[in-house]
Residue frames as qw, qx, qy, qz and C-alpha x, y, z in Angstrom:
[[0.622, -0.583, -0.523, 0.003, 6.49, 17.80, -12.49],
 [0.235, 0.528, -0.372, 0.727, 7.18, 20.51, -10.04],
 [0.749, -0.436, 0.131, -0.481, 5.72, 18.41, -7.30],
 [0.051, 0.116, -0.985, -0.117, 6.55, 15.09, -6.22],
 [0.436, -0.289, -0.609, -0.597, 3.23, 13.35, -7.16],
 [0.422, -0.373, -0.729, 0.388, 2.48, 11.87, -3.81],
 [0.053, -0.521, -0.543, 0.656, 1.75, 15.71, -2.64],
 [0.054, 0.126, -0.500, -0.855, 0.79, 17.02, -5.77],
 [0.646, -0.211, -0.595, -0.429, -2.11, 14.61, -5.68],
 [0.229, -0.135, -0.853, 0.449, -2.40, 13.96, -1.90],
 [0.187, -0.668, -0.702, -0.160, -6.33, 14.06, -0.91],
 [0.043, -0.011, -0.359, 0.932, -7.70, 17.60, 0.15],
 [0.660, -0.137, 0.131, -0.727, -11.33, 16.80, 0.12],
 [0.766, 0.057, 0.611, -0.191, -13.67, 13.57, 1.19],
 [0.864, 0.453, 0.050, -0.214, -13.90, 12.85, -2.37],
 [0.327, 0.711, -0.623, -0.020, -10.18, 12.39, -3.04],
 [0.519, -0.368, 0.738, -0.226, -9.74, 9.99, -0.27],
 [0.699, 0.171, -0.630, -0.294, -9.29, 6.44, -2.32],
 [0.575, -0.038, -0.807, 0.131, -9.85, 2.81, -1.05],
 [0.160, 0.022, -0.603, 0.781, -11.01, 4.51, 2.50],
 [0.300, -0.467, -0.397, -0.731, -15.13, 4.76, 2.41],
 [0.634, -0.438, -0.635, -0.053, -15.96, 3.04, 5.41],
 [0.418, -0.316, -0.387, 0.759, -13.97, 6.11, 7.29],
 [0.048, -0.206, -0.195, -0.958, -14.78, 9.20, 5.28],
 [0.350, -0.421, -0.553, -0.629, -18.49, 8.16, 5.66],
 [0.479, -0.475, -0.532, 0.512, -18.18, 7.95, 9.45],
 [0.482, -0.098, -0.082, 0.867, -16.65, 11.01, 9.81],
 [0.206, -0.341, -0.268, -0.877, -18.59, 13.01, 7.07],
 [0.432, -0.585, -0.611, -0.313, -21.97, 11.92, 9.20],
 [0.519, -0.653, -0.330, 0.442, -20.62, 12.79, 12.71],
 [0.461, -0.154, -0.015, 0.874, -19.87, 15.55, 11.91],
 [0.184, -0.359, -0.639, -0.655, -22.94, 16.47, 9.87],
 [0.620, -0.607, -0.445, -0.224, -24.38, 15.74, 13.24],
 [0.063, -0.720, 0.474, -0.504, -21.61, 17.92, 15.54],
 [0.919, -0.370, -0.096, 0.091, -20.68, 14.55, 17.15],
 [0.477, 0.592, -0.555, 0.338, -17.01, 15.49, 17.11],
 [0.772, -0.571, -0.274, 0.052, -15.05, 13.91, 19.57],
 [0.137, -0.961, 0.235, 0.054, -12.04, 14.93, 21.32],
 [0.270, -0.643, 0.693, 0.181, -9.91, 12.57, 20.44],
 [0.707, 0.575, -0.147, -0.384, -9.10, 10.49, 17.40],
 [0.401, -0.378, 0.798, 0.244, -6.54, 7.20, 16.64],
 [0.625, 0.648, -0.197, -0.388, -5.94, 6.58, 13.14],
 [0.538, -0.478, 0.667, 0.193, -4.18, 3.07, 12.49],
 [0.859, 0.473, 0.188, -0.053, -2.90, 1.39, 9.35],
 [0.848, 0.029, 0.150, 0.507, -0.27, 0.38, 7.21],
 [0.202, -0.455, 0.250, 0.830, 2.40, 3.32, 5.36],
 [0.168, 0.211, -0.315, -0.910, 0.84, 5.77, 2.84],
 [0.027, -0.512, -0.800, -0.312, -2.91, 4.19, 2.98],
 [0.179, -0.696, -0.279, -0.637, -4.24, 8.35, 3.83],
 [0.457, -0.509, -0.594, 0.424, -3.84, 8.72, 7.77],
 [0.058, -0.518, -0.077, 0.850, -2.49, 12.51, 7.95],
 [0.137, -0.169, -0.407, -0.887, -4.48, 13.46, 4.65],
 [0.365, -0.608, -0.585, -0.393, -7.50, 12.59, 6.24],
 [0.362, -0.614, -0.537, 0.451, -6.47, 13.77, 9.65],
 [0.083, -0.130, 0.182, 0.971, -5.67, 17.26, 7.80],
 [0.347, -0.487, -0.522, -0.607, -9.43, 16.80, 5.69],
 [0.443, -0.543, -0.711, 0.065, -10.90, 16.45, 9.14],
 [0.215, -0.408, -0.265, 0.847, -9.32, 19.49, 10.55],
 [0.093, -0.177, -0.349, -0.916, -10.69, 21.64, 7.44],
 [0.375, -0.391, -0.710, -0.450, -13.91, 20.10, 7.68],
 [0.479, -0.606, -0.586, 0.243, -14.32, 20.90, 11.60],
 [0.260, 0.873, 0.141, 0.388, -13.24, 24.42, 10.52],
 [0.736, -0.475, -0.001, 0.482, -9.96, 24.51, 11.69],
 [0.504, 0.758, -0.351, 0.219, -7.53, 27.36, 9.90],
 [0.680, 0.476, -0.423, 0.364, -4.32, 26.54, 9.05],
 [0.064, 0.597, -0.378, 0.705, -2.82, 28.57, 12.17],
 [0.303, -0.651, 0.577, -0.390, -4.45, 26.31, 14.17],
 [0.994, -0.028, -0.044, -0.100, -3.68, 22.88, 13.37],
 [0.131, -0.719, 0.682, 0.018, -0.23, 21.36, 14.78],
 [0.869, 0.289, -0.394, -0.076, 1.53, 18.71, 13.16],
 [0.167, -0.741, 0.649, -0.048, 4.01, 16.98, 15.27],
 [0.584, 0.514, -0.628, 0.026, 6.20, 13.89, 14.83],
 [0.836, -0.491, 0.176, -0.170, 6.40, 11.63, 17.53],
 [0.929, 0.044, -0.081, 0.358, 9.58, 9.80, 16.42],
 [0.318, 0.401, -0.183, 0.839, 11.58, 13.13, 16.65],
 [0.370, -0.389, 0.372, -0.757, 9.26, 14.65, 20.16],
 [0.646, -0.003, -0.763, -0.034, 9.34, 11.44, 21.70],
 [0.419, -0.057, -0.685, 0.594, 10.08, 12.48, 25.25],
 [0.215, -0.770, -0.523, 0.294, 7.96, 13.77, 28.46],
 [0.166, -0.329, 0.080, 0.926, 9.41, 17.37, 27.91],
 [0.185, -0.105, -0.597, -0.774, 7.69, 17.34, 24.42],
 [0.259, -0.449, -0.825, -0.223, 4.74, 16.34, 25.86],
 [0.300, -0.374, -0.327, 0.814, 5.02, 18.79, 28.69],
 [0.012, 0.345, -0.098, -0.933, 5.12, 21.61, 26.76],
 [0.093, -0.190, -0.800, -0.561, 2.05, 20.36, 24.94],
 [0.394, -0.566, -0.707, 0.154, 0.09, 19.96, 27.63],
 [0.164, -0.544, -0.053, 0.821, 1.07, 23.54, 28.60],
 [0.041, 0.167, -0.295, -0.940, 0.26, 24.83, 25.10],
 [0.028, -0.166, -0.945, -0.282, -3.03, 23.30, 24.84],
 [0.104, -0.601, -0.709, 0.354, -4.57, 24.94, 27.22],
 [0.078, 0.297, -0.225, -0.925, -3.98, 28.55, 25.17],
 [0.639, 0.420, 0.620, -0.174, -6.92, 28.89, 23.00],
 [0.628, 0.377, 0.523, 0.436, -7.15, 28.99, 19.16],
 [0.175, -0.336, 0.173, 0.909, -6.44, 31.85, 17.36],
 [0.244, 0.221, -0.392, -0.859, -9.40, 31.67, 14.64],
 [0.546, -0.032, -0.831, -0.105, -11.01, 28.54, 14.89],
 [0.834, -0.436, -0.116, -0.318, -13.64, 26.51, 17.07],
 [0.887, -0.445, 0.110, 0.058, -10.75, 24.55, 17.60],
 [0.018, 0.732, -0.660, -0.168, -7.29, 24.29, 17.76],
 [0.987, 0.131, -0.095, -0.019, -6.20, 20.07, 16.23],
 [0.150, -0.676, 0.709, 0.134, -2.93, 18.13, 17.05],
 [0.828, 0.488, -0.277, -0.012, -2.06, 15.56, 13.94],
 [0.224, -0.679, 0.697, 0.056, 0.80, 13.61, 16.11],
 [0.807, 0.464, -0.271, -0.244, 1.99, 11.17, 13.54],
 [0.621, 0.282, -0.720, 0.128, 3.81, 8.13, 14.46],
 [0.395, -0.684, 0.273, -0.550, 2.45, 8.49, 17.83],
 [0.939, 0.125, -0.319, -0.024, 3.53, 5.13, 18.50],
 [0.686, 0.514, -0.270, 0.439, 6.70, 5.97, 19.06],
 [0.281, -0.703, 0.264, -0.598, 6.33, 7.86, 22.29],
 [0.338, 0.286, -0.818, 0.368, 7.99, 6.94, 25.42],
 [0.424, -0.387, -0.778, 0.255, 6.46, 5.05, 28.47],
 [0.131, -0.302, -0.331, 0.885, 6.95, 8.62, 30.56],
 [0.259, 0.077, -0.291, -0.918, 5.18, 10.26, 27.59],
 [0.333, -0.276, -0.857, -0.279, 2.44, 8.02, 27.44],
 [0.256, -0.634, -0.662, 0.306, 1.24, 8.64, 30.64],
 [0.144, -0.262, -0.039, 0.953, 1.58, 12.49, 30.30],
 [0.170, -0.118, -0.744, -0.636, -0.47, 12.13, 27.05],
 [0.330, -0.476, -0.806, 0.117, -3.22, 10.08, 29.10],
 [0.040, 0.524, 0.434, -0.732, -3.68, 13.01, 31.64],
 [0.305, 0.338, -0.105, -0.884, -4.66, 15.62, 28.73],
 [0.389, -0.161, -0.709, -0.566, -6.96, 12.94, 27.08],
 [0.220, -0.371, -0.857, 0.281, -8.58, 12.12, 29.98],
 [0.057, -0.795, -0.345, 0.496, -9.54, 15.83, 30.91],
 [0.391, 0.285, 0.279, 0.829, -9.03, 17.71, 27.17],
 [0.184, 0.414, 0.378, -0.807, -9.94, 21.05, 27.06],
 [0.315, 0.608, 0.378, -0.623, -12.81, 21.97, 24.77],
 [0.533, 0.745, -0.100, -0.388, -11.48, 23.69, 22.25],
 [0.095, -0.517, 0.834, 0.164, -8.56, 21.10, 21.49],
 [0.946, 0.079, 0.194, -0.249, -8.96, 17.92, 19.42],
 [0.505, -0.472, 0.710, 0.130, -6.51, 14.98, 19.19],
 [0.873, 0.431, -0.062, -0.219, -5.77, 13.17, 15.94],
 [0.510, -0.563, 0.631, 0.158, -3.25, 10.53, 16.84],
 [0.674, 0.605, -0.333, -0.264, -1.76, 8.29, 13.66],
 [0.601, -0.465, 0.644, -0.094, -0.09, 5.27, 13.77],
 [0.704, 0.234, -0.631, -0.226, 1.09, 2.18, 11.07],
 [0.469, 0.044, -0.853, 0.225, 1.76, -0.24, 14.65],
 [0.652, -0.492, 0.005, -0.577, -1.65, -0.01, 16.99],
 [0.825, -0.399, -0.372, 0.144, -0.24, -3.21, 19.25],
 [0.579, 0.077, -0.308, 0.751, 2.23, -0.66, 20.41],
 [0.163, -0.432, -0.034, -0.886, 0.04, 1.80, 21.60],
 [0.028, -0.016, -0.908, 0.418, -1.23, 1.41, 25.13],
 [0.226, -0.464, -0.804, -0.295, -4.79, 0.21, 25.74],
 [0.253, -0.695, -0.364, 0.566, -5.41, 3.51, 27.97],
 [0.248, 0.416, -0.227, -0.845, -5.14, 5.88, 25.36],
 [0.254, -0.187, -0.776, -0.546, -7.07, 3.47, 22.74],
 [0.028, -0.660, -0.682, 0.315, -10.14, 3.70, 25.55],
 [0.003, -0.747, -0.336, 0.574, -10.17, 7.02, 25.06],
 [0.070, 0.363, -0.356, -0.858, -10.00, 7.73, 21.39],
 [0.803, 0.274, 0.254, -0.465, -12.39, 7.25, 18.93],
 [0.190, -0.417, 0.703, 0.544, -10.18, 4.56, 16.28],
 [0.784, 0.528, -0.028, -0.325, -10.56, 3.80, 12.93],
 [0.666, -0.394, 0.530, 0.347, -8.84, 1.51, 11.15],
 [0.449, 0.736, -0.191, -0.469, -7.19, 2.28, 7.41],
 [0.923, 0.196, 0.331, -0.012, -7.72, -0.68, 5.10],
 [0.362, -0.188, 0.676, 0.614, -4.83, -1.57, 2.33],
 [0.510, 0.514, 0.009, -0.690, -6.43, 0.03, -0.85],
 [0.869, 0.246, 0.429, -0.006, -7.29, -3.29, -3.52],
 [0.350, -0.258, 0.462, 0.773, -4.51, -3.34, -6.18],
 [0.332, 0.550, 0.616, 0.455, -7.39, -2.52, -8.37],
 [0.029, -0.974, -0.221, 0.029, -8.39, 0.83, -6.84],
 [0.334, -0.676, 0.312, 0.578, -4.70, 1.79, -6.66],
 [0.525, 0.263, 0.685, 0.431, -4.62, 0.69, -10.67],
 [0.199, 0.796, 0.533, 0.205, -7.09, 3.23, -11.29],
 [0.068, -0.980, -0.013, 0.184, -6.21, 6.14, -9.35],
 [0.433, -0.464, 0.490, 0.598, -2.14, 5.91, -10.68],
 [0.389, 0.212, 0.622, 0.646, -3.49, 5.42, -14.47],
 [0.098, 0.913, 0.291, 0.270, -6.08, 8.44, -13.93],
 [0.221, -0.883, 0.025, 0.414, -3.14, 10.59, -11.82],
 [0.458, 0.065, 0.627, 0.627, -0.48, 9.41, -15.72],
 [0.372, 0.719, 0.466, 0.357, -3.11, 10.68, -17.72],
 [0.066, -0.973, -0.223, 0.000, -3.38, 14.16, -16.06],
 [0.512, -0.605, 0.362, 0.491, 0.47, 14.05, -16.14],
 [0.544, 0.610, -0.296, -0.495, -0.01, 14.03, -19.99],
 [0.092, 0.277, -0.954, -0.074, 1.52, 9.86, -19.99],
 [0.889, 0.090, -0.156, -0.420, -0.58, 6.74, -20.89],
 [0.316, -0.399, 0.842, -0.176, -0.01, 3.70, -19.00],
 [0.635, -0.085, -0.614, -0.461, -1.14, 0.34, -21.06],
 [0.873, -0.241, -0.225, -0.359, -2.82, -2.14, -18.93],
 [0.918, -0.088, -0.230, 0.310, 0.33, -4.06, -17.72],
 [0.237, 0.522, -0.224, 0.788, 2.31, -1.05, -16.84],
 [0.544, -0.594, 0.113, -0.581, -0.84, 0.24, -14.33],
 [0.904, -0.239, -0.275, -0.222, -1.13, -3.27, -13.06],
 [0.705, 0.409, -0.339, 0.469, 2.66, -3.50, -12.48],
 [0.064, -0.435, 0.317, -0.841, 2.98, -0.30, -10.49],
 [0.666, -0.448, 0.159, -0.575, -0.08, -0.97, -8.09],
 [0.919, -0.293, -0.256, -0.059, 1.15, -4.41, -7.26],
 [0.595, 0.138, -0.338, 0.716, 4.84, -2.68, -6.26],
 [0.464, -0.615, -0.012, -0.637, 2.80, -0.46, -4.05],
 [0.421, -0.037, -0.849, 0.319, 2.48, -3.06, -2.27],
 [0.234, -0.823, -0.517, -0.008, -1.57, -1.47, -0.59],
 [0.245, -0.604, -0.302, 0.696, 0.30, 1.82, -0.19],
 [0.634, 0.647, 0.377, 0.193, -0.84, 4.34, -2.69],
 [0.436, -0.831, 0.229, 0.259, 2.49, 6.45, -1.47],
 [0.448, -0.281, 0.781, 0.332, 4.77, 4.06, -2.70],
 [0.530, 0.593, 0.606, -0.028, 2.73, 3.77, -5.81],
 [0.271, 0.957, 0.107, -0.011, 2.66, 7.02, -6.84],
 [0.507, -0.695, 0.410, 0.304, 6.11, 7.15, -5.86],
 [0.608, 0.030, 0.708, 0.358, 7.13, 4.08, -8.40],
 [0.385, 0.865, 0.294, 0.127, 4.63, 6.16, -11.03],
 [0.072, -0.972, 0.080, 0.209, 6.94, 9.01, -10.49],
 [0.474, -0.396, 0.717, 0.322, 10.28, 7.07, -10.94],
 [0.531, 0.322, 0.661, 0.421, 9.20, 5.44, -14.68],
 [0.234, 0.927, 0.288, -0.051, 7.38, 8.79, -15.58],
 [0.320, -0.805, 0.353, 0.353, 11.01, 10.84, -14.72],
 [0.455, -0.299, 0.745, 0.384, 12.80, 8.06, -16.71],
 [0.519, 0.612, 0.568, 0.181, 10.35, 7.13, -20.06],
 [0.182, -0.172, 0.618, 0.745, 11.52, 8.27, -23.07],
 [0.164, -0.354, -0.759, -0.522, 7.78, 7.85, -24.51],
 [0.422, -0.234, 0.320, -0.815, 4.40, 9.58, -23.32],
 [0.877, -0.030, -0.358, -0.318, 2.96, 5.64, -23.85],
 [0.254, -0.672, 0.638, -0.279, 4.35, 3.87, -20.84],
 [0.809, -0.078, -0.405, -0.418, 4.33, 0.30, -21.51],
 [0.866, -0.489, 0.069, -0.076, 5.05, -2.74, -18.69],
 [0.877, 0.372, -0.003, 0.304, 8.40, -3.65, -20.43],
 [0.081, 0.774, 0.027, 0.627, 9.23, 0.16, -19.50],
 [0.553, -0.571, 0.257, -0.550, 8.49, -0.40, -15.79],
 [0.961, -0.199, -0.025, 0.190, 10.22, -3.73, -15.68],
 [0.673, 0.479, -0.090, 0.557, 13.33, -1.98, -16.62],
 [0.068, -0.690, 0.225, -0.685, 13.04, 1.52, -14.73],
 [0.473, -0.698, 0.408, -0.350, 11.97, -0.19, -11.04],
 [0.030, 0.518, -0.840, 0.155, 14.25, -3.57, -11.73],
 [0.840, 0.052, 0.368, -0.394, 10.88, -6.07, -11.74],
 [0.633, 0.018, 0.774, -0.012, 11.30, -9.53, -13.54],
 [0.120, 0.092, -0.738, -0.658, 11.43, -9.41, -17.05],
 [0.757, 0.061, 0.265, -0.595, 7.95, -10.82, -18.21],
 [0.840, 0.347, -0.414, -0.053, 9.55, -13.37, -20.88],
 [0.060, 0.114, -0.859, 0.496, 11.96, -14.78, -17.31],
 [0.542, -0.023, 0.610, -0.577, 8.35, -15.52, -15.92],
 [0.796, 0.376, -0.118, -0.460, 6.96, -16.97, -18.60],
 [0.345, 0.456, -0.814, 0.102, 10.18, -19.31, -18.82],
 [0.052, 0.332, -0.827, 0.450, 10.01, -20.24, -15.64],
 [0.621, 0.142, 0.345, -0.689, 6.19, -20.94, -15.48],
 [0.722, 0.440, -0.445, -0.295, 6.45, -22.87, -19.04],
 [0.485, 0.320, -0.800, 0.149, 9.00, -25.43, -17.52],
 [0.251, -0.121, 0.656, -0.701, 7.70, -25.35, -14.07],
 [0.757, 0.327, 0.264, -0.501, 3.88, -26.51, -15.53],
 [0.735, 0.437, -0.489, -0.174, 5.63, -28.89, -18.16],
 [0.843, -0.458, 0.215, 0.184, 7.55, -30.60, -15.08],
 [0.930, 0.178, -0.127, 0.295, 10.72, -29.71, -16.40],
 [0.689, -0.623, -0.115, 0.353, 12.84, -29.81, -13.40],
 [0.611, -0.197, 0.144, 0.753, 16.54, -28.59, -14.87],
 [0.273, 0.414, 0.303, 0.814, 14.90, -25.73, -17.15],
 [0.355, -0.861, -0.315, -0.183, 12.88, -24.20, -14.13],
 [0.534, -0.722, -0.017, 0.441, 15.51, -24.17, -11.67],
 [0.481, 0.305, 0.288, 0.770, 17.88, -22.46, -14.93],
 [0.052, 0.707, 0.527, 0.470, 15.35, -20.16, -14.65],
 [0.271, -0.929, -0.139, -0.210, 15.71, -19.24, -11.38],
 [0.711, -0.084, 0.147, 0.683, 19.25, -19.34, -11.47],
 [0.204, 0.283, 0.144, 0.926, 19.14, -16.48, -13.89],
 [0.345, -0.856, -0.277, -0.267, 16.53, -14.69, -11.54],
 [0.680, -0.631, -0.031, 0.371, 19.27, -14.62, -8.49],
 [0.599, 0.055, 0.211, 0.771, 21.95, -13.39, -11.27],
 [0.054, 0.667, 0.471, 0.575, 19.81, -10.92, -12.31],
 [0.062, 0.093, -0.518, 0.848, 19.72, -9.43, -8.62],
 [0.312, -0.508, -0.463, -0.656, 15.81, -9.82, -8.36],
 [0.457, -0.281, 0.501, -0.679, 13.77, -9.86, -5.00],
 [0.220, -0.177, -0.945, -0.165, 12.75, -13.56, -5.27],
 [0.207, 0.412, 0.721, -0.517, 10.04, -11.83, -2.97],
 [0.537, 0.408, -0.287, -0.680, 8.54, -9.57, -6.43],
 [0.313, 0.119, -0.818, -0.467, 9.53, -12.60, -8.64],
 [0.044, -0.187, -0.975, 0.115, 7.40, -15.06, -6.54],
 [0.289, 0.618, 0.463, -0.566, 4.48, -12.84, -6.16],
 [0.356, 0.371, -0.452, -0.729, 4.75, -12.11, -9.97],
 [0.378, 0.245, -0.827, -0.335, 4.48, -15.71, -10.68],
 [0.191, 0.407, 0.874, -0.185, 1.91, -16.75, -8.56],
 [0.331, 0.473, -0.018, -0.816, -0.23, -13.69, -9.89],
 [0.373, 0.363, -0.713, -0.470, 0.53, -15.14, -13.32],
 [0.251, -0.151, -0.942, -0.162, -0.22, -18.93, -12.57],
 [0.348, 0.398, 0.648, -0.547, -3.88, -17.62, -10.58],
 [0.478, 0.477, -0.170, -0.717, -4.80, -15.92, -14.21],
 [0.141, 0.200, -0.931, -0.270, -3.92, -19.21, -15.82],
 [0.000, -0.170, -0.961, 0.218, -5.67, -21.23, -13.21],
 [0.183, 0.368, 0.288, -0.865, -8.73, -19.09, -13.92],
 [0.488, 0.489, -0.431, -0.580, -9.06, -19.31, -17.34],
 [0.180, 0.035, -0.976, -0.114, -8.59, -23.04, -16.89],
 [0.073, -0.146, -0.880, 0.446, -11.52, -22.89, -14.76],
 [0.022, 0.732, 0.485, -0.478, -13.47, -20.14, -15.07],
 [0.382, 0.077, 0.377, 0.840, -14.11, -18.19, -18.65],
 [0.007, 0.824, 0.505, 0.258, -15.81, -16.07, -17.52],
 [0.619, -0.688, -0.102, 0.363, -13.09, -14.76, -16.11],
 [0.650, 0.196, 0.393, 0.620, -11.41, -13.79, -19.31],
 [0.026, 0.906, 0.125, 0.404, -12.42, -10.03, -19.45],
 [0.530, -0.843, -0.068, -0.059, -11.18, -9.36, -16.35],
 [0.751, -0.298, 0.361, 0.466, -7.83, -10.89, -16.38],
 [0.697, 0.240, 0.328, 0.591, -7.24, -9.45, -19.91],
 [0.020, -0.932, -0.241, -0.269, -8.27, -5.83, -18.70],
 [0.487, -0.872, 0.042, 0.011, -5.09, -6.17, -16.75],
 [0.646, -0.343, 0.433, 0.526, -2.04, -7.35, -18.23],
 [0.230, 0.617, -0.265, -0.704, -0.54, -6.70, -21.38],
 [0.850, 0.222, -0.121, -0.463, -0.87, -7.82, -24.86],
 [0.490, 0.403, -0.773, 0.023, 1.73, -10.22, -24.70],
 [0.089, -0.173, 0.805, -0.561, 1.06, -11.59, -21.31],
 [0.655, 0.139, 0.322, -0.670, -2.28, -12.16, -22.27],
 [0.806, 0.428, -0.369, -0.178, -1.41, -14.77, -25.27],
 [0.108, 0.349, -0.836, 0.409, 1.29, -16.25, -22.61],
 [0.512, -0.024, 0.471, -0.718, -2.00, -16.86, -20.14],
 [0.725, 0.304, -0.068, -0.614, -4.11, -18.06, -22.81],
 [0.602, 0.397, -0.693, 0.013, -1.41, -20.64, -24.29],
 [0.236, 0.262, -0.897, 0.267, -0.85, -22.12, -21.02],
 [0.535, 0.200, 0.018, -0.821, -4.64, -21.51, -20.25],
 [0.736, 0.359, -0.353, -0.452, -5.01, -24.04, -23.18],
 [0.147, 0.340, -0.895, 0.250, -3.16, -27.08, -21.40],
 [0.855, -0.366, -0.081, -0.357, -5.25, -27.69, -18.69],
 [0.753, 0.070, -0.527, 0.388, -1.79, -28.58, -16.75],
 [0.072, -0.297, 0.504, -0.808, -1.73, -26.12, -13.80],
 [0.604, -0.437, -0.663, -0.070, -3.06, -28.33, -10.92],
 [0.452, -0.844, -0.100, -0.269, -4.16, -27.05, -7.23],
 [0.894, -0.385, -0.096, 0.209, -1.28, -28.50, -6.10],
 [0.538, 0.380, 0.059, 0.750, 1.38, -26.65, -8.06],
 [0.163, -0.727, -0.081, -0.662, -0.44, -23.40, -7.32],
 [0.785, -0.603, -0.109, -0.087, -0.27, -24.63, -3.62],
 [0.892, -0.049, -0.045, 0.448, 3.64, -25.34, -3.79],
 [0.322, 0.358, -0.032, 0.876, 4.34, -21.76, -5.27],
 [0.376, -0.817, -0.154, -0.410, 2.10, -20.28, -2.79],
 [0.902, -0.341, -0.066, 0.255, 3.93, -22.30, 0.27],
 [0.723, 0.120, -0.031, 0.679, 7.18, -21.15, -1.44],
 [0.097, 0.650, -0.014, 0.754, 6.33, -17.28, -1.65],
 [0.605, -0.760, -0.078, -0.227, 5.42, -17.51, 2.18],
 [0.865, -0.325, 0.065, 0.376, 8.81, -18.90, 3.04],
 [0.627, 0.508, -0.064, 0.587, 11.11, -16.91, 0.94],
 [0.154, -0.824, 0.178, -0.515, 11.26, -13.65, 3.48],
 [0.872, -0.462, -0.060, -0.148, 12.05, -16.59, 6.13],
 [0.912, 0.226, -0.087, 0.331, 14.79, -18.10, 4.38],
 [0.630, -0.617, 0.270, 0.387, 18.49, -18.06, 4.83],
 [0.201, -0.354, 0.468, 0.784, 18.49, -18.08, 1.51],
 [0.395, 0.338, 0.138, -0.843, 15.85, -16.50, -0.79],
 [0.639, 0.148, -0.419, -0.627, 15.44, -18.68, -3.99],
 [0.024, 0.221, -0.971, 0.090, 15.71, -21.83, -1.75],
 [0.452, 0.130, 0.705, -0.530, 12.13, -22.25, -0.92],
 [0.714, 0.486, -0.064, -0.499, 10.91, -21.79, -4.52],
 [0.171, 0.500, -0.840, -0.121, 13.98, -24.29, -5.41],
 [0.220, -0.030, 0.942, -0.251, 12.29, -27.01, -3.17],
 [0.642, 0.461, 0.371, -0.487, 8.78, -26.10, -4.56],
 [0.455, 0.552, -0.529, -0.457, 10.21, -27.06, -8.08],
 [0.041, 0.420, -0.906, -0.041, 11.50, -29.92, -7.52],
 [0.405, 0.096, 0.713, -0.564, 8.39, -31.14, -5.33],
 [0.674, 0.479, 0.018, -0.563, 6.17, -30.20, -8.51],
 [0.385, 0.539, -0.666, -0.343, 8.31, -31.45, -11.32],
 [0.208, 0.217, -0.953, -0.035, 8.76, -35.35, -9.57],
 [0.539, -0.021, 0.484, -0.689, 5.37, -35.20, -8.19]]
């Protein structure tokens, strides 16, 4: 890889853009129809496509290179920086209908700057268009959101991020099985940044061009799958002392009790599915591996995961980031289940 993947694979046309239709297709139409406006506010979480689409948009409003200006807002925070914007704005483009400023984290700008900002949106010139970016829109004042057009940029489903990381493996020449992909897109965590990122990390490290989940529990430090399966087995059997064991040796282990707990509710929804709903059995088995799927099934076959359990570990994963200490909520959800 003589890229990191993230820009190796980072969207240069509408079609690349993943998990993001409900913008592209704006865009592509107003534009189709020379609606452009002059200003633009792009909000959403980290690495769901803001500056790759505010870059597609410059191409696409035939911007060259020479004039589109990237700037940072966490590093040209202050009225000066804005100043001298406002001063260079008014220059016109060198090649181009227009000239685009891409200010990324624009958030970040100070009070002074804010209002500086405001004047040149209020009266832009012409040939100048504004693509502001942002991952915290309640921090942006409601005087520059009047006057842009905004879009918001959705978390991409862990399935679309599934796909596009096991179709960006292949073209790296590596096969990811089913529980590997699944693995990676749910440590994303909706960013497909941080995805590709994790993809990069196991790819660097693997010994094998077959990447399998086992692989990717090891390389980014996730939960064993045979520690969930423990801890799910005793936890749905009610037995109190061999759950909490379990998550004893999770805390030794150094895990994120926030991963483990989101593994293991994952795990007991597929259960509760299959207990419920077999028609559900394609789907669920299109995503894990083969072992995890004969785990599922076996406990599947019980008919002992009740709404309530699934309610207790849900309760618990909401509390853990809270806690003073991390494995304490899931500690209390045992207990709750087990003597229920």
């Amino acid at each position: 890889m003589s890229l990191v993947l993230y820009r190796k694979y980072r969207p240069a046309s509408w079609v690349d853009v993943v998990g993001q239709d409900h913008i592209v297709d704006v865009l592509k139409e107003s534009i189709k129809l020379k609606r452009i406006s002059h200003a633009y506010l792009f909000s959403g979480s980290r690495g769901t496509g803001k500056t790759s689409v505010a870059r597609i948009l410059a191409r696409a409003v035939e911007t060259a290179e020479e004039d589109v200006y990237e700037i940072d807002a966490a590093s040209n925070r202050g009225i000066d920086n804005i100043r001298e914007l406002r001063e260079h704005v008014s220059v016109m483009p060198f090649s181009s209908p227009f000239k685009v400023y891409i200010i990324d984290e624009v958030h970040m700008l100070s009070k002074d700057a804010w209002n500086a900002l405001l004047k040149t949106l209020e009266e832009p010139p012409r040939h100048v268009i504004f693509i502001l970016a942002t991952t915290e829109l309640d921090k942006v004042p409601e005087t520059i959101i009047s006057r842009c057009q905004t879009f918001s940029f959705r978390k991409p489903g862990r399935e679309v991020i599934r796909i596009h990381i096991a179709s960006i493996a292949k073209k790296e020449g590596f096969a990811l099985d089913a529980g590997a992909a699944d693995l990676i897109a749910l440590l994303g965590d909706g960013s497909l940044r941080d995805a590709l990122g994790t993809l990069e990390k196991v790819i660097s490290s693997s010994k094998d061009k077959t990447i399998s989940r086992e692989e990717v529990e090891a390389i980014t430090g996730a939960p064993r799958a045979q520690l969930l399966h423990t801890f799910i087995e005793n936890l749905v059997d009610k037995k109190t002392d061999a759950a909490l064991a379990a998550l004893g040796d999770t805390e030794k282990a150094g895990i994120s009790m926030t991963m483990f707990s989101t593994l293991v509710l994952e795990k007991m929804r597929f259960i509760f599915l299959m207990q419920h709903s077999a028609s559900s059995a394609s789907s669920v088995k299109s995503r894990v591996s083969d072992d995890d799927w004969k785990f599922i099934e076996s406990q599947a076959a019980k008919k002992a995961l009740t709404p309530p359990m699934l309610t207790a570990m849900l309760e618990a994963a909401d509390g853990v980031g809270r806690a003073r200490i991390e494995q304490l909520p899931l500690e209390l959800a045992v207990v709750r289940v087990c003597v229920a």
